[in-house]
MARFIVEX-200603 format. One record per residue: residue in three letters; x, y, z of N, C-alpha, C, O in turn. Coordinates in steps of 0.02 Angstrom, whole numbers, plus 50000, padded with zeros to 5 digits. Example, Ala and Ser with C-alpha at 12.3 -4.5 7.8 and 13.67 -1.06 7.14 Angstrom:
REM residues 2
ALA506604971650390506154977550390506604983550390507124983450423 SER506424988850354506844994750357506455000250394506705005750402 
***
This chain:
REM residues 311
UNK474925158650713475635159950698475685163950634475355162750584 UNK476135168750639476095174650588476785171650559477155168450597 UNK477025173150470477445170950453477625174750408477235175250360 UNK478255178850406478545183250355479355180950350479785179150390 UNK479335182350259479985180650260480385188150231480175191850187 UNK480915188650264481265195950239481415198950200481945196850178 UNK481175205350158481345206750095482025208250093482385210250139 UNK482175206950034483055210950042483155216950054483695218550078 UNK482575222450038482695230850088482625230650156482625236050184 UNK482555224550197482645225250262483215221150272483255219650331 UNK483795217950228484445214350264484685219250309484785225250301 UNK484755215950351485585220650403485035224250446485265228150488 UNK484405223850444484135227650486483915225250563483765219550546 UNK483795225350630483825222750692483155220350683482745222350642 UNK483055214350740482215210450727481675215650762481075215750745 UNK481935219350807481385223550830481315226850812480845229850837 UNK481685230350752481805238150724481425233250640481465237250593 UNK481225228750625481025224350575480245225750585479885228550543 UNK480055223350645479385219050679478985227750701478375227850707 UNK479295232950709479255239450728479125241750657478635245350652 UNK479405240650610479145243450522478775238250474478515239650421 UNK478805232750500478235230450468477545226550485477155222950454 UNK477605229250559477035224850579476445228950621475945226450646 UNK476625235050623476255240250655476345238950730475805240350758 UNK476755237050770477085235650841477475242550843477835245350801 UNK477265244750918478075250550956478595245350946478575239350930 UNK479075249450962479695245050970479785242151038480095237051051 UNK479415246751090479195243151133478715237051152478775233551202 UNK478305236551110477995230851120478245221251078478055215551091 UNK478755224051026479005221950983479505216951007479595211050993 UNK479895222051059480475217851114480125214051156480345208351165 UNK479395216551196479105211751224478945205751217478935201251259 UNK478745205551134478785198851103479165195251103479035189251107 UNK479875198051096480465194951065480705191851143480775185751152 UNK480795195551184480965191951267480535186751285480705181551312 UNK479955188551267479555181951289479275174851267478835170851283 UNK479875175751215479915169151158479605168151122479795163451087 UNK479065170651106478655173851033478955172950974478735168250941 UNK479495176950946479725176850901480455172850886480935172350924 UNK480375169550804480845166050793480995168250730480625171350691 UNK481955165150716481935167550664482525162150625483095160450641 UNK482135160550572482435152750536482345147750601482805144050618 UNK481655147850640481605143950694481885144750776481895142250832 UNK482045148650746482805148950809482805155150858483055160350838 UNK482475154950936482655160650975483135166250945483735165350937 UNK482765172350930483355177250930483485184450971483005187950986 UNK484005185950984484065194151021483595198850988483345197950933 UNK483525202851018483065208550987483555213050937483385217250895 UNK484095211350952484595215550918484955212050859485495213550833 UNK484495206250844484805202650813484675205950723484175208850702 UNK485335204150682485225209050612485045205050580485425200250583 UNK484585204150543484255199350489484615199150407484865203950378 UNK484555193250385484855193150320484265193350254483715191750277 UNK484255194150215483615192750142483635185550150484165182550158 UNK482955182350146482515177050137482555173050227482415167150237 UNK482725176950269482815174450343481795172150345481415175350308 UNK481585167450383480955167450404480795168050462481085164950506 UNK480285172350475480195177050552479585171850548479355169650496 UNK479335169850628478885167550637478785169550726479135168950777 UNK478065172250709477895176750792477065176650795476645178950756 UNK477005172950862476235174750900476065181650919476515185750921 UNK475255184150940475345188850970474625184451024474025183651010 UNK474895183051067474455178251118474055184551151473505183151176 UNK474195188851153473555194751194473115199151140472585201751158 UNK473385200051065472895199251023472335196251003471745197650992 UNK472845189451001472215186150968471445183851032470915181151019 UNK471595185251065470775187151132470195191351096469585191051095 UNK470705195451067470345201351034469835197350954470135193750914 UNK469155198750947468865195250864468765202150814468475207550819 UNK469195198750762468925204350737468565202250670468965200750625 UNK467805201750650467425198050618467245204150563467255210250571 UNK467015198950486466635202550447466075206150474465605203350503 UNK466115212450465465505215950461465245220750382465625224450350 UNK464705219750370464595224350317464295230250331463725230350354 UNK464645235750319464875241450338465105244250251465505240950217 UNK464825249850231464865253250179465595255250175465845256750229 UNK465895255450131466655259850136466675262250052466315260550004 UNK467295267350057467325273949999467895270649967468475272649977 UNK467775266649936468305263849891468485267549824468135268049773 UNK469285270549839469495273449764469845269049736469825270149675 UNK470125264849746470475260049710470365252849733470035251549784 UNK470665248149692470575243749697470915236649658470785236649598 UNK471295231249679471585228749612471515221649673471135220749720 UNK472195216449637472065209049679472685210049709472975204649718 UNK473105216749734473475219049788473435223049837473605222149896 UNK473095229549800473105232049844472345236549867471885233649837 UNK472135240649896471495242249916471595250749930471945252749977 UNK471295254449890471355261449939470715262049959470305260149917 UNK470405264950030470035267250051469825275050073470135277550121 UNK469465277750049469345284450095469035283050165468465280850165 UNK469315283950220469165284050281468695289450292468935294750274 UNK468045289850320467645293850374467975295750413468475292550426 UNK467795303150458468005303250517467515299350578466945297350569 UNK467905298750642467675295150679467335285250679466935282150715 UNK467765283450619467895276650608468685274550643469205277550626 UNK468675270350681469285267850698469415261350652469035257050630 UNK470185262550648470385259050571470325252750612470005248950576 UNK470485249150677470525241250665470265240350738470395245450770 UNK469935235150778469845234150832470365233950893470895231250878 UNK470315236750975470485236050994470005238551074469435240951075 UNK470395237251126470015238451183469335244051168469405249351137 UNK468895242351187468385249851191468225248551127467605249051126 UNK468485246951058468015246851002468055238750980468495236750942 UNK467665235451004467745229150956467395227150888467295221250871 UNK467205232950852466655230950807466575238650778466595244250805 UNK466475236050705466195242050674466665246450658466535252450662 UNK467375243750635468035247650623468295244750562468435238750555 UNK468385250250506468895249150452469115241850450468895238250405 UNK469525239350494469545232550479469015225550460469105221350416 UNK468415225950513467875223150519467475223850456467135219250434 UNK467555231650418467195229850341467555229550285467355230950229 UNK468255227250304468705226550241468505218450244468265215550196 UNK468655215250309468625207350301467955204850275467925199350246 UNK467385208650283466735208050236466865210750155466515207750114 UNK467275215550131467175217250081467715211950026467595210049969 UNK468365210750070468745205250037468765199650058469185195850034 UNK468535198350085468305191050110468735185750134468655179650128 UNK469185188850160469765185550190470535186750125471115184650130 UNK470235190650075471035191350018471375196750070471205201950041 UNK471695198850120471965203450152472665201750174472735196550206 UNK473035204250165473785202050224473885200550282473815204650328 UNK474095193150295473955193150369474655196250405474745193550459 UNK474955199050395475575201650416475635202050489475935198850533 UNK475185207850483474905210850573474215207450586473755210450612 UNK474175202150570474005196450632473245197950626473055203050596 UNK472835193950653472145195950673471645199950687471045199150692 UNK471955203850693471765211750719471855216550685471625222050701 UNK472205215450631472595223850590472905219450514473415221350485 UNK472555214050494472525212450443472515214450372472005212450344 UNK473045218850321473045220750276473185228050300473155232650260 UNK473365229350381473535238150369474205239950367474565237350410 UNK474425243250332474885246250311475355250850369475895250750398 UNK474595255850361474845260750411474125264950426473625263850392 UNK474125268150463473685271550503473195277850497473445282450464 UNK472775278550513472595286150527472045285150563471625280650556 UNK472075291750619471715292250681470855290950646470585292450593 UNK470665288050701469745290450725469545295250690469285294450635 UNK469645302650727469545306950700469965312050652469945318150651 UNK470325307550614470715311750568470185306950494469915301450505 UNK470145309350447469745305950367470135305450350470675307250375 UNK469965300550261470485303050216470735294850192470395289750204 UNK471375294950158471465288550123471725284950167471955288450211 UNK471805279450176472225274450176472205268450126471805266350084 UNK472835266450151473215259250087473285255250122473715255750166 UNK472825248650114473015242750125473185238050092473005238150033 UNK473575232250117473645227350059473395220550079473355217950135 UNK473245218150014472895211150007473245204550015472905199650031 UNK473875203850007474135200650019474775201850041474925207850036 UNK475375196750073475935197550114476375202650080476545208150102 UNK476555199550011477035200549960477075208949973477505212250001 UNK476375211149937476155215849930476135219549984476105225649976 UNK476145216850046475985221050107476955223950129477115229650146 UNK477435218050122478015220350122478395225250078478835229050098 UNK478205224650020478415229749962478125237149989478425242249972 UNK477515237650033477425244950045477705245450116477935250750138 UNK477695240850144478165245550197478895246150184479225250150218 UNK479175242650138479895244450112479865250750084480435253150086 UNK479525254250062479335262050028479055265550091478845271250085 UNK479035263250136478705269250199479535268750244479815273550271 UNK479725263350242480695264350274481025266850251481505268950283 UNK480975268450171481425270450113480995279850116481255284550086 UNK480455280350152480235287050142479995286750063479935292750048 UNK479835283050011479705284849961478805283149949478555283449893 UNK478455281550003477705283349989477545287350015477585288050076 UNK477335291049976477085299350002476505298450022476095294949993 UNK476415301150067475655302050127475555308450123475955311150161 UNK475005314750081474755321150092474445323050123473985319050116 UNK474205327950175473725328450227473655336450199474045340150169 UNK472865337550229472765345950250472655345750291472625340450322 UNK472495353250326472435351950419472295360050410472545362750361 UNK471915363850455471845370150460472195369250560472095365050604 UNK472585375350556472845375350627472685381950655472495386650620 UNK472765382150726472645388950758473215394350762473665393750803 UNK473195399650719473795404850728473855404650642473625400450604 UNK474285411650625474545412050559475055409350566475135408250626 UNK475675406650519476095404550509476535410050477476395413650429 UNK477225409950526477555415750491477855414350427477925418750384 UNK478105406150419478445406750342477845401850309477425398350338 UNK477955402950238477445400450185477615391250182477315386050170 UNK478125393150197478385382350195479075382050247479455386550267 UNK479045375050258479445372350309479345367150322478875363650304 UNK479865365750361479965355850400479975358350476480105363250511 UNK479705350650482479775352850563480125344850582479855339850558 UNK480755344250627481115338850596481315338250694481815340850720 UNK480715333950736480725334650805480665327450806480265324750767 UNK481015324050848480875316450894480275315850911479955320750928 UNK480055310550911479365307850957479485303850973479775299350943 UNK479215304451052479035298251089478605296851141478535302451167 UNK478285293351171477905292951232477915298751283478395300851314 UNK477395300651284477465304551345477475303451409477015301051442 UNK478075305351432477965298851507477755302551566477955300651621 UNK477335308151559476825309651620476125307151578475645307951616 UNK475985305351535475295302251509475475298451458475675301351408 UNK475425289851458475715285951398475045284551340475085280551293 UNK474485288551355473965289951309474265294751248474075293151192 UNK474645299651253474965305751243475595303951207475965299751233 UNK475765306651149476565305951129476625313451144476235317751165 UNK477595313551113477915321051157478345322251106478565317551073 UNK478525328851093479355328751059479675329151110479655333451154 UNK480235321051100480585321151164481505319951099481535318351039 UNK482065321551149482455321751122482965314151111483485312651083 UNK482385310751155482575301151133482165298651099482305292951080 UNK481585301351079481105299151033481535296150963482135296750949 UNK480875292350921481105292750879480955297150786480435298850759 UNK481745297450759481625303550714480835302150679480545296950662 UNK480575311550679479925310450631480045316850602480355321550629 UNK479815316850548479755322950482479235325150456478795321250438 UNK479185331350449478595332950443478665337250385479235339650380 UNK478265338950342478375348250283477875349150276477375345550271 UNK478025357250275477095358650275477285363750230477845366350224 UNK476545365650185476735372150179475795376750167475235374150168 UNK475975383750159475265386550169474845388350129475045392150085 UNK474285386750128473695384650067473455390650086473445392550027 UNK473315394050108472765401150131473045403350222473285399850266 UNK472865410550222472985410750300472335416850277472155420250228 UNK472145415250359471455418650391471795421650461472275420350498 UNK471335425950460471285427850532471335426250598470905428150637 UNK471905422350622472015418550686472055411450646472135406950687 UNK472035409750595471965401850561472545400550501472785404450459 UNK472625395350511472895396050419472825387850411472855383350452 UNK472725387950350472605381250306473245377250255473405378250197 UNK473425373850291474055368750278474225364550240474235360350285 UNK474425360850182474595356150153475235353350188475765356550184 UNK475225348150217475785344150251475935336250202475555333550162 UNK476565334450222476865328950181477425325350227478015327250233 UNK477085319050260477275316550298477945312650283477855307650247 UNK478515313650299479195309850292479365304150339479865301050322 UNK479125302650382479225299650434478345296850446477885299450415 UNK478285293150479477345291050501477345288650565477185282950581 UNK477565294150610477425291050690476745292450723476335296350700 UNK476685289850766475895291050814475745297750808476155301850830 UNK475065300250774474965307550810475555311650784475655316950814 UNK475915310350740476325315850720476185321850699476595326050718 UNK475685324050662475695329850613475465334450691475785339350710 UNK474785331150731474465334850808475055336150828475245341750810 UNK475565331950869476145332750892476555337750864476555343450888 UNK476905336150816477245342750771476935349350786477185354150815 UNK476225348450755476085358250743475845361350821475805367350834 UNK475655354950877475595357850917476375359450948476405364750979 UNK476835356650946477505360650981477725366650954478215369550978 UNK477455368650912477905372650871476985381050901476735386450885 UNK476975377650928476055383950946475795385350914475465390350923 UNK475765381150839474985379650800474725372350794474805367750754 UNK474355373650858473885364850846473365365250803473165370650781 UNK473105359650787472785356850707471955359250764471725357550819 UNK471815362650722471125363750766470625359250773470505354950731 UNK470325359950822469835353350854470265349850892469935346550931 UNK470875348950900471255342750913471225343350992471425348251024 UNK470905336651023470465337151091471125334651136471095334751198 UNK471665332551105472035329351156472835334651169473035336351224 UNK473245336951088473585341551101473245348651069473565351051022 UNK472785351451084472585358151092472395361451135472145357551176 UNK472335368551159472165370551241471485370951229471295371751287 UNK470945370851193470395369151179469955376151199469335376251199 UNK470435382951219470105388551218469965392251161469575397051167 UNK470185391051113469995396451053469285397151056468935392151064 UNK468965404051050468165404051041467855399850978467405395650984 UNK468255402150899468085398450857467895389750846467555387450800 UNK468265385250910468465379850889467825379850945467375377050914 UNK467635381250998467185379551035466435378651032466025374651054 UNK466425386050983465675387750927465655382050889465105379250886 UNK466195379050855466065374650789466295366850828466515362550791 UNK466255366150867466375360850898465945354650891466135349050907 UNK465505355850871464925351350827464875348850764464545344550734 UNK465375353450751465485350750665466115347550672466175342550636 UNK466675349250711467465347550706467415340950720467725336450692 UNK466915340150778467025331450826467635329050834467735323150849 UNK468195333950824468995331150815469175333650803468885339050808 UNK469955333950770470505336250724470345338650668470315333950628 UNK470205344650638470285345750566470915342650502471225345150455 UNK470895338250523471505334550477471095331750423470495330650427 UNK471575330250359471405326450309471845323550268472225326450230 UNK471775316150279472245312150243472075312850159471775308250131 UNK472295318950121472145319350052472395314449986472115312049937 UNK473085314350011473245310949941473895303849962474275304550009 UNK473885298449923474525293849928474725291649844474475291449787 UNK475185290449873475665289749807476235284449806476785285149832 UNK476025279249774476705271749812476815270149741476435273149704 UNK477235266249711477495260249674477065254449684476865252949740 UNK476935251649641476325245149634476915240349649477495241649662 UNK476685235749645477125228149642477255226649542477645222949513 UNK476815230749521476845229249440477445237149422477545239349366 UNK477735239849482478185244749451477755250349432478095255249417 UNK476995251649426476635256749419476895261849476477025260149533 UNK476935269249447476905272549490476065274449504475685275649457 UNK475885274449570475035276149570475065280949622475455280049668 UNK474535288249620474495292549630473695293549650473295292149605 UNK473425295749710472575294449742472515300349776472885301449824 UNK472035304949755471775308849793471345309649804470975306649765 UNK470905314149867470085315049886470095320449908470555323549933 UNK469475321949898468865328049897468915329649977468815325250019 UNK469095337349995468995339650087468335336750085467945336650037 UNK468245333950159467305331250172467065335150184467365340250166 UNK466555336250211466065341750212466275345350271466235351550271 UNK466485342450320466695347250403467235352150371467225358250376 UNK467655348950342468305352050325468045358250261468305363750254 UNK467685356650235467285360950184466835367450212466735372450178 UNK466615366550277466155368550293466435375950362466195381250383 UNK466955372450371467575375450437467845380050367467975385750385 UNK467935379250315468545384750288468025388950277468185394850288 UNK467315387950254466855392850225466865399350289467065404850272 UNK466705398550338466645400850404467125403850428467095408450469 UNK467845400150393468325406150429468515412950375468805418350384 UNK468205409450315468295414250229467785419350250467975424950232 UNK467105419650289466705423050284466755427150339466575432950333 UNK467105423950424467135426550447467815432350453467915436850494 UNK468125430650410468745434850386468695443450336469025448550328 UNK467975439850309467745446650277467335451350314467315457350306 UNK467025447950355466625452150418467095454850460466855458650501 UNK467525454350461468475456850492468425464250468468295469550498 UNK468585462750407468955467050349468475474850354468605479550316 
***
């Protein structure tokens, strides 16, 4: 049994539109809970539409989770920060942040519960213990978790409020005609493939700004700044707009010659979760950045060199 009690930046807000921002649940799966008597609140059956007040107590199973183990493993991780709240990590590519079907082991989560030893947030339950928020398999880069509840609600009140900044780079396919921009499109499920999100016009709002670090020859290199943090957003975004994030195996047409040659080094998305920036629980403002990894290092050299062999 999972147990949160409501901060006052979520009064007045609906229980599924609550359980959807702070517990890493769709809103679809969120209502599923809530219909199937899962969730309570001050004890008490509630609508999914029900508006919550400050200090209300939510109390919710997730009975098809917990099947799922997700055990200490010791597993090396890139720790830039560190305190008795909160945790930043540099993510690898091709680490999946927490267990689930197909990976039960050997994921971001599995060597945080070895490295803190159970100090993590149980917020999101057994499975996703201390995460915040996300980033793909094959996307690197930071993430923020937190160590305990307190601490775990104070940052998602700054990811509803839009005030923790999430930085990414990303090299995409095509030049970009303007130097900066938003790209300000719905997401949601794609409902000819529910593997797949879509910009759909019932989705929900996501925000995106990017702007341009270098342009190459058929390429250009991106600094993006996530306003919104939906599934697959930044892939989604730059692929509607006909610059997908190169490598990206699920929304890219996967013909470019370049991306096919280097396809050994990409193993994925050229994305990079570079920098975050939140409010501590001590009122610190804190500010974390990291070093492009070596793929991402190694992809710009190649398009710098092959740009002069152009010229």
């Amino acid at each position: 049994m999972t147990e949160i009690c409501v901060d006052e930046a979520f009064a007045g807000e609906r229980l599924d539109q609550f359980l959807a921002h702070t517990c890493d649940f769709t809103r679809t799966s969120a209502q599923k809970l809530i219909e199937q008597g899962h969730v309570t609140v001050d004890q008490v059956p509630r609508d999914k539409k029900y508006r919550l007040h400050a200090g209300a107590l939510i109390q919710f199973e997730q009975p098809a989770l917990e099947m799922l183990q997700a055990v200490p493993q010791n597993i090396p991780l890139s720790i830039v920060y560190e305190d008795a709240d909160v945790i930043v990590v540099n993510k690898p590519k091709g680490m999946v942040v927490h267990p689930a079907p197909g990976h039960s082991d050997g994921t971001l989560v599995n060597a945080l519960l070895y490295h803190c030893a159970g100090t993590l947030s149980g917020i999101n339950g057994v499975i996703r213990p201390g995460i915040v928020h996300r980033i793909d398999k094959d996307t690197s880069g930071l993430l923020l978790v937190a160590k305990n509840d307190r601490a775990h609600l104070h940052l998602a009140a700054q990811i509803k409020e839009h005030s923790l900044a999430r930085f990414y780079e990303a090299i995409v396919i095509g030049r970009m005609k303007e130097t900066e921009g938003t790209i300000d499109a719905p997401i949601a499920r794609n409902p000819l493939d529910r593997k797949k999100m879509a910009v759909r016009s019932d989705g929900k709002p996501a925000v995106t700004h990017y702007q341009v670090i270098h342009q190459y020859n058929g390429f250009a290199h991106l600094k993006l700044r996530l306003e919104t943090g939906r599934t697959h957003q930044i892939r989604v975004h730059m692929a509607s707009i006909g610059r997908p994030v190169l490598g990206d195996p699920v929304y890219g047409n996967g013909k470019n010659v370049f991306e096919k040659k280097n396809a050994s080094i990409l193993c994925g998305q050229c994305l990079h979760a570079k920098a975050v920036g939140f409010t501590h629980l001590n009122g610190e403002t804190m500010y974390f950045e990291s070093e492009l990894p070596d793929y991402f290092q190694t992809i710009l050299t190649k398009l710098s060199e092959m740009q002069k062999n152009e010229c």
